[in-house]
N, C-alpha and C positions, 0 to 999 in steps of 0.2 A: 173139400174142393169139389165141385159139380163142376163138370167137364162139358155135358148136354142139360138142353132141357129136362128136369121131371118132377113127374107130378108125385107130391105125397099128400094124402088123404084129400082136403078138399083145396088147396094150395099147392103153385109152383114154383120152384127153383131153376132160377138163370143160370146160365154160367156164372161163376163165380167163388168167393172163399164163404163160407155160414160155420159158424158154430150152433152147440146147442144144448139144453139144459132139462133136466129132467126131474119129477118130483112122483112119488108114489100118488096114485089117485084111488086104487081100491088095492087088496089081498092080491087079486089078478092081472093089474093095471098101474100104465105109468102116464103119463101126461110130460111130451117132450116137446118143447120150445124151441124153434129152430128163430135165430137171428142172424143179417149179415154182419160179419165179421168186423167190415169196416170202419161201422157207425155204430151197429151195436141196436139198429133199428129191427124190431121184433119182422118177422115174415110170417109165420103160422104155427098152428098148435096142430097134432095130430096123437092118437090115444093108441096105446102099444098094449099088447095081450099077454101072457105069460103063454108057452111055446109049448104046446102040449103035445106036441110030434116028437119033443126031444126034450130028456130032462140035462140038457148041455148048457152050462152056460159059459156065454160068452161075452169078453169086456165090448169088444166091435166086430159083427160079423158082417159084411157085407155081401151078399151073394149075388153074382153076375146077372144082368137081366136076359130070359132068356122066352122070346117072345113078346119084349118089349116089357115082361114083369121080372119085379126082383124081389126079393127081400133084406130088412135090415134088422138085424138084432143086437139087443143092447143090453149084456146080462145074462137076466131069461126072458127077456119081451122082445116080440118081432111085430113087426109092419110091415106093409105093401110097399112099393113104388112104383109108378110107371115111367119109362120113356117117353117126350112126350112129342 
């Protein structure tokens, strides 16, 4: 559930409910598929890194945006977000 606008990678998320799908894309790399919930209509593709600050994995971390950035990790891959 997105509460505010934000931006993840080159796409944004409304308020609203989204799920999302993920498939390995390299050794170091995942490829997560965010769709609205709703309809089930695709929204954006954004590429996740494996966490090399932290060998922690975790199923959903979300960390608070702080400066308007956040991050999310899925696992061991994390991405950016911005407030937008």
């Amino acid at each position: 559930i997105v509460q505010v606008p934000m931006q993840v990678g080159d796409f944004s998320l409304e308020p609203g409910e989204y799920v999302f799908g993920y498939k390995r894309k390299t050794p170091d790399s995942i490829t997560l598929t965010f769709y609205r919930a709703s309809s089930g209509d695709q929204v954006g593709e954004v590429e996740a890194f494996r966490n090399k600050k932290s060998s922690m994995v975790r199923t959903l971390l979300i960390q608070p945006a702080a400066g308007g950035k956040g991050t999310i990790q899925i696992g061991r891959f994390i991405f950016d977000y911005r407030l937008a």
